[in-house]
N, CA, C and O of each residue as an XYZ file, in Angstrom:
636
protein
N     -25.144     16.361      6.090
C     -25.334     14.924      6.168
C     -26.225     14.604      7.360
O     -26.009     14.994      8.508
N     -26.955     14.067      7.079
C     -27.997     13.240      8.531
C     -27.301     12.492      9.516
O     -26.937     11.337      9.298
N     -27.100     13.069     10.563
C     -26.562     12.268     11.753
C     -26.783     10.613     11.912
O     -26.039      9.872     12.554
N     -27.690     10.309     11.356
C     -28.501      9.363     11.629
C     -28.283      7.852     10.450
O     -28.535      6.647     10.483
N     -27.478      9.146      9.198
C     -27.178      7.684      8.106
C     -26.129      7.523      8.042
O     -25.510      8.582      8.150
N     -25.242      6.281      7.846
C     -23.790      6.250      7.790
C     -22.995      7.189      6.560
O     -23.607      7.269      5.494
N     -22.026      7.705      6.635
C     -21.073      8.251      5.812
C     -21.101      6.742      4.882
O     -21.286      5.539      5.064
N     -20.748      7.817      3.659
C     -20.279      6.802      2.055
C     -18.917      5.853      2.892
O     -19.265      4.738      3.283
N     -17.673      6.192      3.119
C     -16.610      5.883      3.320
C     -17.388      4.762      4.754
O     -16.740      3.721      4.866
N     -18.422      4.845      5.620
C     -18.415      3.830      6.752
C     -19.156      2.479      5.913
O     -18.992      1.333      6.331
N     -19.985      2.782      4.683
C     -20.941      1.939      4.102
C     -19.618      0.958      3.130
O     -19.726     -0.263      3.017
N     -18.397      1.768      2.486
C     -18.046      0.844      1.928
C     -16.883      0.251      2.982
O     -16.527     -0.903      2.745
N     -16.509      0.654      3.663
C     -16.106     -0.433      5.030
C     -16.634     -1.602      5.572
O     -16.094     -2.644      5.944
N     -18.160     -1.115      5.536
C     -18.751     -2.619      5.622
C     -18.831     -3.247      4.491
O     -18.895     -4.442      4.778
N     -18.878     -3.060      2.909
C     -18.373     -4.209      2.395
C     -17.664     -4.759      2.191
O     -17.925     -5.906      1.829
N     -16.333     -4.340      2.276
C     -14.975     -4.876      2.215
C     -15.256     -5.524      3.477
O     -15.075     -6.739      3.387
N     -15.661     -5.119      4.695
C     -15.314     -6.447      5.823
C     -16.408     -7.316      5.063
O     -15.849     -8.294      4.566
N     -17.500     -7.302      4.852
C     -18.872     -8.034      4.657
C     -17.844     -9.286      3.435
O     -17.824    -10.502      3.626
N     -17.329     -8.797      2.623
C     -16.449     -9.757      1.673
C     -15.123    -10.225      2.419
O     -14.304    -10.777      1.684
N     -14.882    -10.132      3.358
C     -13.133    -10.340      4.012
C     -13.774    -11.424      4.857
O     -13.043    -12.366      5.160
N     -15.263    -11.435      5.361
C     -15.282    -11.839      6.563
C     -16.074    -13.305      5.699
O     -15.639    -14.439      5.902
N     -17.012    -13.097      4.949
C     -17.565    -14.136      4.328
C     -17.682    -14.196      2.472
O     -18.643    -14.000      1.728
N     -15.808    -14.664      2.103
C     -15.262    -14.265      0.842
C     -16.343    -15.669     -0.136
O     -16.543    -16.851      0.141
N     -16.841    -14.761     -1.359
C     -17.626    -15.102     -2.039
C     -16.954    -16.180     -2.879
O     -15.798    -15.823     -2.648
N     -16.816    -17.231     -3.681
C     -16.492    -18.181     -4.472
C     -14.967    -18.920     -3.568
O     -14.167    -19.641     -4.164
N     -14.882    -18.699     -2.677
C     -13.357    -19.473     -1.943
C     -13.236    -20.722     -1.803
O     -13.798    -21.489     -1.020
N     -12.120    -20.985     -2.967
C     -11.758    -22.780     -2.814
C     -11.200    -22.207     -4.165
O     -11.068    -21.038     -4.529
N     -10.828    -23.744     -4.984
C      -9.846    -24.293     -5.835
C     -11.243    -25.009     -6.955
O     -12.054    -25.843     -6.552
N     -11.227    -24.604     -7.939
C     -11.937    -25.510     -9.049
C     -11.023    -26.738     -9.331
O      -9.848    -26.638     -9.684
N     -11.619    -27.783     -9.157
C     -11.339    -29.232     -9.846
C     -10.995    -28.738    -11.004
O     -11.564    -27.697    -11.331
N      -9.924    -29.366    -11.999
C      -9.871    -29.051    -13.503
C     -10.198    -28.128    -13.784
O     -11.131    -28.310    -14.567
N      -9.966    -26.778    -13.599
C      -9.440    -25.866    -13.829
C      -9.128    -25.264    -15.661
O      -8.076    -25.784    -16.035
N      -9.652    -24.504    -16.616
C      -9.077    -24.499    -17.630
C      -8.009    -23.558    -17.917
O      -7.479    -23.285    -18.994
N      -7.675    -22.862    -16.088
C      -6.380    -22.085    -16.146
C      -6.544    -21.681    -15.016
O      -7.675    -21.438    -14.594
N      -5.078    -21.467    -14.033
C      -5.064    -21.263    -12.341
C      -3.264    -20.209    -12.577
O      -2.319    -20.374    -13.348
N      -3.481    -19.420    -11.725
C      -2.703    -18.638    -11.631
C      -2.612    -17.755    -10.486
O      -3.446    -16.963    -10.047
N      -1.375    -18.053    -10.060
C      -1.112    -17.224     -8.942
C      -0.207    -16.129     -8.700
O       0.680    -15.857     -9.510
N      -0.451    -15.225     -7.198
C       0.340    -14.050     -7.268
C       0.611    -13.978     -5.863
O       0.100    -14.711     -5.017
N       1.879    -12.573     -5.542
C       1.978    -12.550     -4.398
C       2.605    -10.996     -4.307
O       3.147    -10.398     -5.237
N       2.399    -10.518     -2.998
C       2.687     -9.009     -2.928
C       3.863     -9.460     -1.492
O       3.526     -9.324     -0.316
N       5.317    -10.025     -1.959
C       6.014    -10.196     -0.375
C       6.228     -8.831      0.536
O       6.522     -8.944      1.726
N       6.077     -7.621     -0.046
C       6.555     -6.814      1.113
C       5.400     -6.735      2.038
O       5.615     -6.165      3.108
N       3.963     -7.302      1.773
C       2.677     -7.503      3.039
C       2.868     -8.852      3.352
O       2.986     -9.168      4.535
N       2.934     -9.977      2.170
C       2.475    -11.109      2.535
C       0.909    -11.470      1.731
O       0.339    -12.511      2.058
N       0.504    -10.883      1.058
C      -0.603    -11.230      0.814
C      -0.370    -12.154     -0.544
O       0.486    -11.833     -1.367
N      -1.137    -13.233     -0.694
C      -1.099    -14.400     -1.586
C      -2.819    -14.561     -2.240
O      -3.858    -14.321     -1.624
N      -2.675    -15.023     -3.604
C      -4.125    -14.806     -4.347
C      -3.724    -15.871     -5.024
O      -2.724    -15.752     -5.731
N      -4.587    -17.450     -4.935
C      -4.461    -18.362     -5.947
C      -6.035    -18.013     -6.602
O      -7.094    -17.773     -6.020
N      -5.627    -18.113     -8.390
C      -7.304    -18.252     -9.005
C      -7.070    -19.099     -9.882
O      -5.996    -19.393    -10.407
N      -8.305    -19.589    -10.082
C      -8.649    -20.698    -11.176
C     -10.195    -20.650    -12.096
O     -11.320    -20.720    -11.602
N     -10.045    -20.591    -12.722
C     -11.273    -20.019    -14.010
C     -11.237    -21.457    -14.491
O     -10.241    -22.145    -14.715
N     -12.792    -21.842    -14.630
C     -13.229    -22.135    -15.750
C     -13.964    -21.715    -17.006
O     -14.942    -20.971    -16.928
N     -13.554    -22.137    -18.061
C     -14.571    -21.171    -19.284
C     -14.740    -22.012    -20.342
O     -13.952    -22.830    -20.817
N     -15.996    -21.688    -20.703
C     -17.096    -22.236    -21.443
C     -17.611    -21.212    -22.678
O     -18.291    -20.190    -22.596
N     -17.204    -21.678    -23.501
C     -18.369    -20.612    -24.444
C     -17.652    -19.402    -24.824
O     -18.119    -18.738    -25.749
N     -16.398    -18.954    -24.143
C     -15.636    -17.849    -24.610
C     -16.418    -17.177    -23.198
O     -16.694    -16.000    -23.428
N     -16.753    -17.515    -22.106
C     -17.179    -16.793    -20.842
C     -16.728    -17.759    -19.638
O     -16.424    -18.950    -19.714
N     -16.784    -16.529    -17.966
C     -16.179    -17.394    -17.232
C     -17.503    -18.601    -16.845
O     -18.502    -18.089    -16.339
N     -17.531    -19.764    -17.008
C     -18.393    -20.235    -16.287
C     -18.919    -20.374    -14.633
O     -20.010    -20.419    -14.065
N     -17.205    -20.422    -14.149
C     -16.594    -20.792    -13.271
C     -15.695    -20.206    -12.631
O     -14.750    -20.132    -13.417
N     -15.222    -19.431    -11.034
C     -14.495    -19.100    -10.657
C     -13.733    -19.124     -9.313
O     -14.433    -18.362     -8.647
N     -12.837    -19.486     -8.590
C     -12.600    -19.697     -7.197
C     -11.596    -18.808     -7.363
O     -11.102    -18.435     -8.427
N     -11.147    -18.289     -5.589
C      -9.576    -18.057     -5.180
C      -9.898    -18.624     -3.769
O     -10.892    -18.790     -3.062
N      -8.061    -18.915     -3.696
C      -7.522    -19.139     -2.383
C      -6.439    -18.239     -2.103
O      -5.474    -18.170     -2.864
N      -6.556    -17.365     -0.790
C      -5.619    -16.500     -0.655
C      -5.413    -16.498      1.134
O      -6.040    -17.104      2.003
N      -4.418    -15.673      1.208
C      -3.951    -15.247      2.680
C      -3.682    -13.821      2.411
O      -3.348    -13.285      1.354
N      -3.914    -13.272      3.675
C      -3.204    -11.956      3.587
C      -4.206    -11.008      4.158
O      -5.293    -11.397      4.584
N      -3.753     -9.510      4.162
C      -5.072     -8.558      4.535
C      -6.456     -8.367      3.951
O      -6.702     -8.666      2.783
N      -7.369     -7.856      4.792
C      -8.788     -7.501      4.527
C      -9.177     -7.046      3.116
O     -10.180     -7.269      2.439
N      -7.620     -6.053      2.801
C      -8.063     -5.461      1.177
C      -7.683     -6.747      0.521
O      -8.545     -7.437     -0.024
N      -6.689     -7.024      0.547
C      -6.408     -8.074     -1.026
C      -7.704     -9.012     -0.916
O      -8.406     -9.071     -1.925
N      -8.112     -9.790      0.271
C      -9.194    -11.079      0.277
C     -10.520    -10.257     -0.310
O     -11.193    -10.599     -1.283
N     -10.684     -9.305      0.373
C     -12.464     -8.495     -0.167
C     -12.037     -8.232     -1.639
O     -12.990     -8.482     -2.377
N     -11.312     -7.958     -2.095
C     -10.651     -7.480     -3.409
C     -10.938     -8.856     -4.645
O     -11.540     -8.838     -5.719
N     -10.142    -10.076     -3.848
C     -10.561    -11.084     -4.673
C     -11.968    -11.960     -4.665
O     -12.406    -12.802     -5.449
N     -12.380    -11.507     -3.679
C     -13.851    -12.032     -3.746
C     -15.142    -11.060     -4.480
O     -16.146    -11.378     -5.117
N     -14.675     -9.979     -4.124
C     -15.214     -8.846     -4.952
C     -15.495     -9.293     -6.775
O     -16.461     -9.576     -7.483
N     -13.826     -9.120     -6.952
C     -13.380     -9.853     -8.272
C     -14.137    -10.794     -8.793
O     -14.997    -10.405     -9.584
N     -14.072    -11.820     -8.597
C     -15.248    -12.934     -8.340
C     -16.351    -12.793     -8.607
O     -16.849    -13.282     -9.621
N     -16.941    -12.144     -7.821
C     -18.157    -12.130     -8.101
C     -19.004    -11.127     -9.075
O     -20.197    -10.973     -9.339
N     -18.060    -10.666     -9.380
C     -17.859     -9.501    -11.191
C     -17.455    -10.417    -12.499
O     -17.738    -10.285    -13.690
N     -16.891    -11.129    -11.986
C     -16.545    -11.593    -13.679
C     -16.968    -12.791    -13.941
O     -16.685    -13.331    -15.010
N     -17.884    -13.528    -12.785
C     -18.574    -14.906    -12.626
C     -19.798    -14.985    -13.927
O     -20.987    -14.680    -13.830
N     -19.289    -15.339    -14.765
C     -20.537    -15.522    -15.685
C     -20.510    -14.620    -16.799
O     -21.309    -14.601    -17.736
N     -19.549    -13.894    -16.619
C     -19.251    -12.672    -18.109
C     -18.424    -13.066    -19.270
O     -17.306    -13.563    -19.136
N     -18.954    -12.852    -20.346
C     -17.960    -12.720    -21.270
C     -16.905    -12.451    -20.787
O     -16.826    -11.661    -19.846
N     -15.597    -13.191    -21.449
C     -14.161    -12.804    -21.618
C     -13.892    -11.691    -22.202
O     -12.756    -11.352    -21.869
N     -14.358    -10.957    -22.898
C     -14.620     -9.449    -23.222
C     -14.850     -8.230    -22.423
O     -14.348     -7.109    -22.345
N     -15.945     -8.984    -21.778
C     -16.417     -7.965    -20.628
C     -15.682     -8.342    -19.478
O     -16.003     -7.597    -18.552
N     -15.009     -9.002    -19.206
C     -14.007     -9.440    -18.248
C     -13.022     -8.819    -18.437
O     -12.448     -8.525    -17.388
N     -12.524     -8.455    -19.381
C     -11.023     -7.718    -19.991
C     -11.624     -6.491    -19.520
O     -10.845     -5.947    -18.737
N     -12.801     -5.764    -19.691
C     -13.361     -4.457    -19.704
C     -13.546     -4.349    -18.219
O     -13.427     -3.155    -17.940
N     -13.722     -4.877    -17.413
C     -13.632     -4.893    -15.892
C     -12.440     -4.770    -15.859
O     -12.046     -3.608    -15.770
N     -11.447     -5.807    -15.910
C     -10.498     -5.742    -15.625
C      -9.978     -4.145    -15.477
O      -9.872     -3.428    -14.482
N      -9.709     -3.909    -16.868
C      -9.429     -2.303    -17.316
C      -9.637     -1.224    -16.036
O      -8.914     -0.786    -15.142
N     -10.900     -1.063    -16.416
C     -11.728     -0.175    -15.477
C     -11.337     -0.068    -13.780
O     -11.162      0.910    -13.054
N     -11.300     -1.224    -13.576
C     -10.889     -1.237    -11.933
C      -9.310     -0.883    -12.103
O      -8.857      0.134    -11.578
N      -8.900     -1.327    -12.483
C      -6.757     -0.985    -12.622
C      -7.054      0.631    -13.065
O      -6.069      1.266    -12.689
N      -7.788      1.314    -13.557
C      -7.672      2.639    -13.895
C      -8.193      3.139    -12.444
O      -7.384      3.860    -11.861
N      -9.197      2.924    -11.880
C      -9.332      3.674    -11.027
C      -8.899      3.471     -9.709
O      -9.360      4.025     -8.711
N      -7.806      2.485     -9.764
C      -7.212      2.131     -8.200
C      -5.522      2.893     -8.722
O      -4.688      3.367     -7.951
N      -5.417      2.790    -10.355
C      -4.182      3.885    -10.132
C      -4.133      4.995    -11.269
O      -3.112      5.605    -11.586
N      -4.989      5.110    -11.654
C      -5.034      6.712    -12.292
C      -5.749      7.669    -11.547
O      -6.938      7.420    -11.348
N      -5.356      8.540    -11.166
C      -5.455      9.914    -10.226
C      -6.844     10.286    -10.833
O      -7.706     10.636    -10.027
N      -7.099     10.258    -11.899
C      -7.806     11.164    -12.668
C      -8.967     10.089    -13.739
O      -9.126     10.052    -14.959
N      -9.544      9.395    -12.716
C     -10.013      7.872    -13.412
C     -11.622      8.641    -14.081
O     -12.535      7.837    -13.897
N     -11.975      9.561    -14.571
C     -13.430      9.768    -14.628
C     -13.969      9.488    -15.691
O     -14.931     10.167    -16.052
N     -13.480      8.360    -16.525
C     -13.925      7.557    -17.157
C     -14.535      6.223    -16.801
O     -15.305      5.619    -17.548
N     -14.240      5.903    -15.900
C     -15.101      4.420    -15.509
C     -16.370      4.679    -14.839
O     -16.610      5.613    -14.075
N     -17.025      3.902    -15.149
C     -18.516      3.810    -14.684
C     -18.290      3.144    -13.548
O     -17.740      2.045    -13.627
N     -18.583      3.554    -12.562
C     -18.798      2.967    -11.316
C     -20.178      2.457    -10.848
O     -20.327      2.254     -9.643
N     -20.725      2.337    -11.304
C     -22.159      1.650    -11.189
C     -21.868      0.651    -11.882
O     -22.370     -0.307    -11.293
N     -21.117      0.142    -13.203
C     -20.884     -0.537    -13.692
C     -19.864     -1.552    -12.779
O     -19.965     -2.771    -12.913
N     -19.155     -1.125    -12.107
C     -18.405     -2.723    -10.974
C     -18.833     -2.390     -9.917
O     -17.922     -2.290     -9.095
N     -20.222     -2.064     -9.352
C     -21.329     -2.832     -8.444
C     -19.831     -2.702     -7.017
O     -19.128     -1.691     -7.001
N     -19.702     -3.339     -6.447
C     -19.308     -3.118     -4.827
C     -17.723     -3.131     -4.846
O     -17.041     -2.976     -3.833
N     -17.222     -3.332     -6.117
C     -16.248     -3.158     -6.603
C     -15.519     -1.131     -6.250
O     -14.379     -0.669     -6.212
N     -16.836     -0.540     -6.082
C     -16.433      0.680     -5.829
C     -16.256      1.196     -4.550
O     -16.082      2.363     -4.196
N     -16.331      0.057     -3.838
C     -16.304      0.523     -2.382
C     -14.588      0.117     -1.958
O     -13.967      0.190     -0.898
N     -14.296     -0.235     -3.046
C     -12.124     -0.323     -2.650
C     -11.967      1.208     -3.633
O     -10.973      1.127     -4.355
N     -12.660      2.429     -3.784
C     -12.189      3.355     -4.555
C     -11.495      4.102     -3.315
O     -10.634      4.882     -3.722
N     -11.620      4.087     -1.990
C     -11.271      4.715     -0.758
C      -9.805      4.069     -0.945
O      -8.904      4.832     -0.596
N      -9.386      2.802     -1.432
C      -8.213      2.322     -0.785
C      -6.904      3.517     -1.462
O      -5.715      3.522     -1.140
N      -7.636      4.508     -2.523
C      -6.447      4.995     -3.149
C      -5.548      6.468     -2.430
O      -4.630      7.200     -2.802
N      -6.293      6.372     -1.414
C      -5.981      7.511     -0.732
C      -4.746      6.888     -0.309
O      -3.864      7.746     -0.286
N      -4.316      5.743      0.037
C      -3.269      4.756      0.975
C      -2.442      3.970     -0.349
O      -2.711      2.809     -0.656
N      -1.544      4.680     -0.971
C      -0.845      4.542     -1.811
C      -0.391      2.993     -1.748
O      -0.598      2.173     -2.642
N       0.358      2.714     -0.355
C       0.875      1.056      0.132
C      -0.445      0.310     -0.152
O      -0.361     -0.813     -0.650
N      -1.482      0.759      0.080
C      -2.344     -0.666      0.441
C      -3.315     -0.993     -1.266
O      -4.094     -1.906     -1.538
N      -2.794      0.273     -2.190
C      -3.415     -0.463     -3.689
C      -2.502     -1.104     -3.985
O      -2.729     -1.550     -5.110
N      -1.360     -1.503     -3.555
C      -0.941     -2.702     -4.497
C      -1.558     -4.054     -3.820
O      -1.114     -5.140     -4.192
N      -2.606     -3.988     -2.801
C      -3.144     -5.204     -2.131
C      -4.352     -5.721     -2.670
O      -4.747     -6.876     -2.833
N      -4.978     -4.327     -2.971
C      -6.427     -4.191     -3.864
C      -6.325     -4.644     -5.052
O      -7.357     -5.203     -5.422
N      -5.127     -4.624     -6.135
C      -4.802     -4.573     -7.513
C      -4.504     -5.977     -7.420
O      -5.032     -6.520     -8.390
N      -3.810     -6.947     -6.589
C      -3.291     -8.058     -6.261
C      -3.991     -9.236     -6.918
O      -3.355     -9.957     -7.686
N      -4.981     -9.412     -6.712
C      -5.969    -10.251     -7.470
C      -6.520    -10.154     -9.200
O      -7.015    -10.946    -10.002
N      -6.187     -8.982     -9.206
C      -6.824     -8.264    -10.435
C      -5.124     -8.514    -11.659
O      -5.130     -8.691    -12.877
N      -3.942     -8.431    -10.748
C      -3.200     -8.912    -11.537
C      -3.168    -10.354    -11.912
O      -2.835    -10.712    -13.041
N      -3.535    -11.233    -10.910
C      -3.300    -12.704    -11.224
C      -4.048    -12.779    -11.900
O      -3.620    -13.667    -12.637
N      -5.194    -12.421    -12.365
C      -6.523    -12.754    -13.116
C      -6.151    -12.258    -15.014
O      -6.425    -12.905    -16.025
N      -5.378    -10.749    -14.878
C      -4.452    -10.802    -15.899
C      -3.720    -11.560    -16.309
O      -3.870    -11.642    -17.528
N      -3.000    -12.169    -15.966
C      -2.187    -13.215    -16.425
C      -3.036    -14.455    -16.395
O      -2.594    -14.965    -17.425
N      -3.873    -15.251    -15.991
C      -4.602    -16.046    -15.925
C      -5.398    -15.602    -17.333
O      -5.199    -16.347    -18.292
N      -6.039    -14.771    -17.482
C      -6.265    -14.521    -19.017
C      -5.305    -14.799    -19.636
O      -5.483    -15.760    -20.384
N      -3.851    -14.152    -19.664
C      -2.979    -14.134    -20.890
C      -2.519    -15.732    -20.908
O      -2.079    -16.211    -21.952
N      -2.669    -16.705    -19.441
C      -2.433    -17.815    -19.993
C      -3.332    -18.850    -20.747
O      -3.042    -19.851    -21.401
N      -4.657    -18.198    -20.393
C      -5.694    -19.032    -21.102
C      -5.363    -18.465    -22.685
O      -5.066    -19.270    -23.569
N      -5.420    -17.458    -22.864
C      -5.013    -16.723    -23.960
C      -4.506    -17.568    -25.465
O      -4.926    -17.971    -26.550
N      -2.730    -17.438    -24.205
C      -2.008    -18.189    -25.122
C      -1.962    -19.092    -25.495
O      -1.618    -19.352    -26.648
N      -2.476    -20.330    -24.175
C      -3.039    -21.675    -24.531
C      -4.412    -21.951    -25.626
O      -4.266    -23.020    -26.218
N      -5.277    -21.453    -25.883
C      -5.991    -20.959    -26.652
C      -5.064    -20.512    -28.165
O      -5.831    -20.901    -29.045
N      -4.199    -20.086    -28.661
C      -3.300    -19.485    -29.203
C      -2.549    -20.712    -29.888
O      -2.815    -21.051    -31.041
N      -1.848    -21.183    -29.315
C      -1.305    -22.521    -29.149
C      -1.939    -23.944    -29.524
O      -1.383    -24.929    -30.010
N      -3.340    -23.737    -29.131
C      -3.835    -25.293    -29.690
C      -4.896    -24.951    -30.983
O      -5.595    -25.780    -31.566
N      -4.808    -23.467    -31.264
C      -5.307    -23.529    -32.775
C      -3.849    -23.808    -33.526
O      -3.750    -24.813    -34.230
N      -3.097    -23.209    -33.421
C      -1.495    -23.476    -34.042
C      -1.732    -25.251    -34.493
O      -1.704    -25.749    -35.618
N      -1.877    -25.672    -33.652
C      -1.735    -26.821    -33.487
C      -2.675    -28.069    -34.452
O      -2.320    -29.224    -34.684
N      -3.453    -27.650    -34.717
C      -4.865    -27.798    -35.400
C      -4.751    -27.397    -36.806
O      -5.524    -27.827    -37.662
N      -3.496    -26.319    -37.135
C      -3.601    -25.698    -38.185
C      -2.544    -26.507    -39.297
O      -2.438    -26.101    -40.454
């Protein structure tokens, strides 16, 4: 290695601070077409999100959170991956990152494919601190399954 260039592991340190320190989409969407929140009490870390969607894609995305460096870079990370994607390809992110923050043996995901998203692949060495990384990525699950069902529900309704 060249003395002179940073190690992989110092480069994705600076993006997780680079996202902790100045978190990408942070606030609360007005009207909201689904908000969902989570919490990890044995750290303390808290992840509010709120999606808007248009078109069967996110148009729209905020969080508000507290807590450590991983969960906040984690949800801003988040963010700025599924800002503008199909709900399809949002499910397929989703996927992909939950496999490789807890399957041992993830060498199926494209990592070029979630862009700075791969710089929390270090957090798995620290067993405690992926449930901080995953934290956001769960509320956003369920925030799907409630748009989902609501979606679900007002065709019922129609029918």
């Amino acid at each position: 290695m060249n003395p002179g260039l940073p190690s992989l592991d110092e480069l994705y340190r600076e993006v997780i601070l680079d996202h902790y320190q100045s978190p990408r989409n942070r606030g609360r969407l007005a009207d909201p077409d689904v908000a969902s929140a989570g919490s990890n009490p044995l750290c303390g870390d808290e992840i509010e999100l709120s999606l808007r969607i248009r078109d069967g894609q996110v148009a729209d995305v905020a969080f508000e959170g507290r807590g450590c460096s991983i969960s906040q870079a984690s949800a801003s990370m988040m963010t700025e991956a599924i800002k503008g994607r199909p709900l399809a390809e949002v499910r397929e992110v989703l996927g992909a990152f939950k496999r490789l923050m807890t399957e041992r043996d993830a060498t199926d995901v494209d990592l070029a494919a979630l862009g700075d998203l791969e710089a929390l692949q270090g957090v798995r060495r620290y067993p405690v601190r992926v449930k901080c990384a995953v934290l956001p990525w769960n509320v956003l699950q369920e925030s799907l399954d409630l748009y989902r069902a609501g979606q679900a529900r007002a065709r019922a309704r129609e029918e």
